[in-house]
N, C-alpha and C positions, 0 to 999 in steps of 0.2 A: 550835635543833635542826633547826627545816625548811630553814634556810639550810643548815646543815649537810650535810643528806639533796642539796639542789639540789647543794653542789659535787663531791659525791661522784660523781653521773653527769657530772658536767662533764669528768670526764679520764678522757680514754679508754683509758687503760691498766687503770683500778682497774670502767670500766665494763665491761671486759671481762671481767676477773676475776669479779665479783658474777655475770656474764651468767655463764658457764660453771661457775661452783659450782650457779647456779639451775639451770640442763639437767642437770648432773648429779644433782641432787635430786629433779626432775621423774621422769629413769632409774630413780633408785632403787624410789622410792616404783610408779615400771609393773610394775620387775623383782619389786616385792613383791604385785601383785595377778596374776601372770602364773603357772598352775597346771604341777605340775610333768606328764609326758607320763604316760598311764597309771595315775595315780594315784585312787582314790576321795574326796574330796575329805571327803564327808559322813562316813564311816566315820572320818576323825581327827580333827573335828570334834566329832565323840559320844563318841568317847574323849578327848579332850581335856577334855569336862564332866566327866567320870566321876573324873580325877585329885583326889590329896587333896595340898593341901601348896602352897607357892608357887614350887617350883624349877621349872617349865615356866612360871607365870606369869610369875616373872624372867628368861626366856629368851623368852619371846613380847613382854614389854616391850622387850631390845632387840637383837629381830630387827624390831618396827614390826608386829606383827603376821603377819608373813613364814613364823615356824612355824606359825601355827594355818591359815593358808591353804594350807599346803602347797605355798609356791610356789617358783619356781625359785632366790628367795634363803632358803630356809627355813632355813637354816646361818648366812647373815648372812657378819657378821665375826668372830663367835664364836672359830671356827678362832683368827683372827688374834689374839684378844685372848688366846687362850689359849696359844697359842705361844710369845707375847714376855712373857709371863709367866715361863714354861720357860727360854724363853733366857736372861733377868736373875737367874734364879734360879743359872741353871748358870755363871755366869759367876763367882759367889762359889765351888765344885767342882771347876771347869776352869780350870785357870791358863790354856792358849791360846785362851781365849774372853775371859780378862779381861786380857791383855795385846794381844787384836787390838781391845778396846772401845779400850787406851789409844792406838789409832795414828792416830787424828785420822779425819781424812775417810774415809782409806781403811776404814779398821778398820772405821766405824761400813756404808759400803758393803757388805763382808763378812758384818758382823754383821745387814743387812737381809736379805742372799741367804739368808742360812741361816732368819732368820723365813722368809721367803716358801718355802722347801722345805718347812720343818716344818709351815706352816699350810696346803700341800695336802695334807700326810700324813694330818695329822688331820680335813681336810675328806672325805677317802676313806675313813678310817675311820669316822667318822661317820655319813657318810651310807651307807657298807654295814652298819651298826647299824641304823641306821632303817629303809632296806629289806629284810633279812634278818628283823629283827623284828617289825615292822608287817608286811610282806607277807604272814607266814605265817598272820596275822591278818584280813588284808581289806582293808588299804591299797591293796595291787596288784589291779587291776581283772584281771590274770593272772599268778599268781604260776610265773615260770619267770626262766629264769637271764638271758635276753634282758631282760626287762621290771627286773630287778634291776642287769645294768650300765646301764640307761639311768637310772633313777635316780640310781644311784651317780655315774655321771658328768654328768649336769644340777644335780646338789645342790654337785659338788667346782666345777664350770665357776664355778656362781651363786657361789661364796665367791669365788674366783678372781678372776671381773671385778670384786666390789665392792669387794674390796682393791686392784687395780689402781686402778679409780673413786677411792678416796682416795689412792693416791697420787698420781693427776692431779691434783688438787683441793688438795691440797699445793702443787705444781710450777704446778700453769697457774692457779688460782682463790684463794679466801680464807680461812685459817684452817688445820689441822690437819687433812688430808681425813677419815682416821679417826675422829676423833672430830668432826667432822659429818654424817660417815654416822654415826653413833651418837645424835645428837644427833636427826638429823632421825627416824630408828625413833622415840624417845623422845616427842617431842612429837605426830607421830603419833597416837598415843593418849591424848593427854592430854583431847582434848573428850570423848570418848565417857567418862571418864574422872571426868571433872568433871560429866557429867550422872548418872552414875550414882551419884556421890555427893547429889550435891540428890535425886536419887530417893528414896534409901535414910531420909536424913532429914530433907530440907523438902517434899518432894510428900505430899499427904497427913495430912498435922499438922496439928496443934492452930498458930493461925496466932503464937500467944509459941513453942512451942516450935521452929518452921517458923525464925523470923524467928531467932531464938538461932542455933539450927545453921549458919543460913546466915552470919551474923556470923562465930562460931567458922570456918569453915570458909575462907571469905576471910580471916581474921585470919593465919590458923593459914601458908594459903598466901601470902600478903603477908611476913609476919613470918619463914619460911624464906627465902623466897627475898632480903630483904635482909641477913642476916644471912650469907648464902654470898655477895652482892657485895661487902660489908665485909670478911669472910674473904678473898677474892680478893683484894683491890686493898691489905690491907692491909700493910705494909713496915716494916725497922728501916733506917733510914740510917746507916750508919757513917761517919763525916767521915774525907775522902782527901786529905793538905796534899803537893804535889808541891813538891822542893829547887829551888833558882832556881839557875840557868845562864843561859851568855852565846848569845845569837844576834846575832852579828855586833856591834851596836855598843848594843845592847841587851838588860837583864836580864830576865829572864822567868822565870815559874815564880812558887812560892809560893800559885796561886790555891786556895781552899778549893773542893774537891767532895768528893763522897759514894757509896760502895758500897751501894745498893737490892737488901736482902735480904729477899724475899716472907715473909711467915709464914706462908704456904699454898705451903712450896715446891715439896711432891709434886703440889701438882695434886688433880685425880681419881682420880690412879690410885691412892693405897691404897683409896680408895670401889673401883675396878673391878676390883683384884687381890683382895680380902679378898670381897667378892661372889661374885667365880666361884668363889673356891675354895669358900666357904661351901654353895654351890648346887651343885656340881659331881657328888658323889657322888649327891644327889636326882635332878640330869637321868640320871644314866646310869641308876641304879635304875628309873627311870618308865621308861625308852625300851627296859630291859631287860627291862619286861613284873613286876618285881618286886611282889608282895603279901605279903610276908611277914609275920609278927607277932613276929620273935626277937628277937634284941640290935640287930640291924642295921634293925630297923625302929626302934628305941629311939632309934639312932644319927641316923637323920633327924630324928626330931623334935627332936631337937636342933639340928640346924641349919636347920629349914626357920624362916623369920623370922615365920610363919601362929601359931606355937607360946608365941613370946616375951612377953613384959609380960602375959600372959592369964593373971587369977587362976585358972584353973579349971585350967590346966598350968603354975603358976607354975616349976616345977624347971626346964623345959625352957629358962628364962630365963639357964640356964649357956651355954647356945647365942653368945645377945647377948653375953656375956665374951669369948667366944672371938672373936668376930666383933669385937670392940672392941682385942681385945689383936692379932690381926694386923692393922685400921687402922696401930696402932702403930708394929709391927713395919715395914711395908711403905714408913711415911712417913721412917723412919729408912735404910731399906734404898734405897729409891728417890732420895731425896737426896745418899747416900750416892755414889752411881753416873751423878747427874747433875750435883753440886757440885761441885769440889773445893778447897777450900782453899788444899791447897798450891801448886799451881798459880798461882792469884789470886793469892797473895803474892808469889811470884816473878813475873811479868808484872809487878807493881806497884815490885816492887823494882828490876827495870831499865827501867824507864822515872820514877826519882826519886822514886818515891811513897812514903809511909809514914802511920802513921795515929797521931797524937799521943798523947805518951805508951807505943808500942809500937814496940821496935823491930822493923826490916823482917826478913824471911827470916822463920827458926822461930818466934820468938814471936809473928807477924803470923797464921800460919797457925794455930797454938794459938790465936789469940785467937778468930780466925774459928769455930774448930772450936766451942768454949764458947758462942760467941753462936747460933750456927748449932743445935746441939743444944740451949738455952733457945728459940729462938722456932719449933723444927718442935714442940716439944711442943705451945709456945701454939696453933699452926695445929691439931694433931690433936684437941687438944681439941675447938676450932670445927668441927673436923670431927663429930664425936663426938656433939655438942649437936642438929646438923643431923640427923643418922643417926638418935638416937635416938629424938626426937620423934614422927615417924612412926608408930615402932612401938609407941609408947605409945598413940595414937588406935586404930592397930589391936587390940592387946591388950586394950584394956578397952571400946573404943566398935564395934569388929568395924569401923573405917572404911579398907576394904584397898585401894589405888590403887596403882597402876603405875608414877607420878612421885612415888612413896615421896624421902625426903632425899637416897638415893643418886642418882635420877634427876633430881633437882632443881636438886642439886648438880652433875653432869655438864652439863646445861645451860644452866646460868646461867654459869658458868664458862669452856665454848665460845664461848658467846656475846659476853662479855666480852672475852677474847681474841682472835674474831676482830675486833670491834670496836676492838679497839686496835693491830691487824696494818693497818688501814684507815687508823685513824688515822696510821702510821707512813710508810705511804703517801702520804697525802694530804699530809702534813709536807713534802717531796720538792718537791709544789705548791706549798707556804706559803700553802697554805688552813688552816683551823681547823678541828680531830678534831671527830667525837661529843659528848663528853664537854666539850670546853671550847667547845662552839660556844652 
């Protein structure tokens, strides 16, 4: 593994990659202590104690602590995640959005200009929510219309460059910029995070029950997070027998290879679609100043995750169903639009290939389609397993942390893959990855 680590700064292509992902996380993490102009910093602060519920806390976990500072990324990527959300959802609605998805390069260029329009739309709306609402409150050190576009446009600016920031970090760096701007928010807080859990129940105890907790708690975090690299790396291989042809004065063909079908093919993102949506109505309710006690306060506790697995509001554990059944939904849907079958089949078909015992064209594509909806369930499950554990420690033990499953999973995952984007690299060299070093 150390050899490993030496040959990776060894080429200077991938050292430079690592270098410019690092500066841009160095950025990040300035732009998240850096306060917005005008703003009272203590005033949301105090209100930020005051909220009930975990929809700001899952918005402060991953902005990196950026909202509760109130700094000039306090939006994050938010905007963005929540846009390309909207887009993949409109694109099952809008035929000319899912016929520019099917145009290859082009189409997928299109289809980013349009996220990047819609995620400063809602960065503008946003942040004139947050200053129009808090300000009339005490946010704004002076509430007038001047002190209100500056906000509004330092809050849209801060989403704007950070997306930008992952897209360089895409193109010039390592891994999926986006989601290592998210990755890195996340981890962020995970010490402060992990001390306050040994606060809550090893400082102070009885020194068995000290030493239990502490066991449990490292168990507990060990035992996720191998279970989501198992998840990740886990695959069905489908044997690929390509027909033998003449090259010149020799036959060729016939070698046996394999089609490597992830069983976590969604990824993260049912964890990050089924999350926002889950949280979504909470954030606005809180940022709208909401205290009600009606139906619609009913309605959050329903979804806020603070509520779930806890004997004392067991009902409110319909919330968790819902939150499970669009995991679901989201890994079918997402696969759905990043897969395709039939496609694979035909690619395979002219270039000789077929898979034993199936013939090529339609029934190759049917077959895939059957294998393909058997092992995303397997993956959602693993999903599911990850997610739910969490909130069962919170429910009944009150032990509430910010790198809950969803956040764990996000991570370990990033991580994974950029580490194997390195590896792929370094291959190139004919040095030896990570993983096999």
């Amino acid at each position: 593994m150390l050899e490993s680590v030496k040959n990776v700064f060894k080429v200077k292509d991938i050292r430079q990659k690592l270098l410019f992902t690092f500066l841009m996380m160095v950025v990040i993490r300035f732009g998240s202590q850096l306060p917005v102009p005008g703003v009272d910093r203590e005033y949301f602060a105090s209100w930020f104690a005051e909220q009930v519920g975990d929809s700001l806390g899952f918005l402060n976990a991953f902005t990196g602590g950026s909202f509760l500072n109130m700094s000039v990324l306090a939006l994050n990527i938010t905007p963005y995640i929540t846009s390309s959300i909207i887009i993949q959802l409109l694109t099952i609605a809008i035929p000319q959005l899912e016929e520019m998805q099917r145009e290859g390069e082009e189409g997928r260029k299109k289809m980013t200009a349009i996220t990047r329009y819609l995620t400063v739309g809602l960065a503008v709306m946003e942040g004139l929510a947050m200053s129009i609402g808090f300000g009339r409150g005490g946010l704004l050190e002076k509430y007038n219309f001047i002190n209100v576009l500056m906000v509004v446009a330092t809050l849209t600016a801060g989403s704007a460059i950070l997306m930008w920031i992952g897209e360089q970090i895409t193109v010039y760096g390592v891994g999926n910029g986006i989601s290592i701007v998210l990755t890195i928010n996340i981890v962020s807080r995970m010490p402060q995070d992990i001390v306050s859990l040994f606060q809550q129940f090893v400082v102070g105890q009885k020194v068995a029950y000290g030493a239990i907790a502490a066991v449990v708690i490292i168990a507990v975090i060990l035992g996720v997070t191998v279970l989501v690299i198992l998840l990740n790396d886990a695959e069905r291989r489908i044997p690929v027998q390509y027909a033998q042809k003449m090259q010149g004065r020799r036959l060729v063909g016939s070698a046996g290879s394999f089609l490597p079908l992830k069983v976590n093919t969604a990824g993260v993102m049912p964890i990050i679609f089924a999350s926002s949506l889950m949280q979504f109505p909470g954030i606005v309710s809180q940022l709208a100043g909401y205290k009600g006690t009606g139906v619609w306060s009913e309605v959050l506790r329903y979804l806020s995750s603070s509520y779930w697995l806890n004997p004392n509001y067991f009902r409110y554990t319909i919330g968790l169903l819902v939150y499970l059944v669009l995991m679901v939904f989201f890994a079918y849907f997402y696969t759905s639009i990043t897969f395709n079958p039939i496609e694979i089949a035909d690619n395979m078909k002219k270039r000789g290939g077929f898979i034993p015992g199936i013939r090529p064209g339609r029934p190759t594509s049917d077959y895939l389609y059957r294998i393909l909806n058997y092992i995303i369930f397997i993956g959602v499950c693993g999903l599911i397993i990850v997610a739910v554990i969490p909130f069962f420690f919170q429910g009944f033990f009150n032990a509430s942390v910010t790198f809950a499953g969803t956040s764990l999973i996000i991570v370990v995952s990033v991580i994974l893959e950029t580490i194997k984007q390195i590896e792929s690299l370094m291959m190139v060299k004919n040095y030896k990855g990570f993983l096999n070093g």
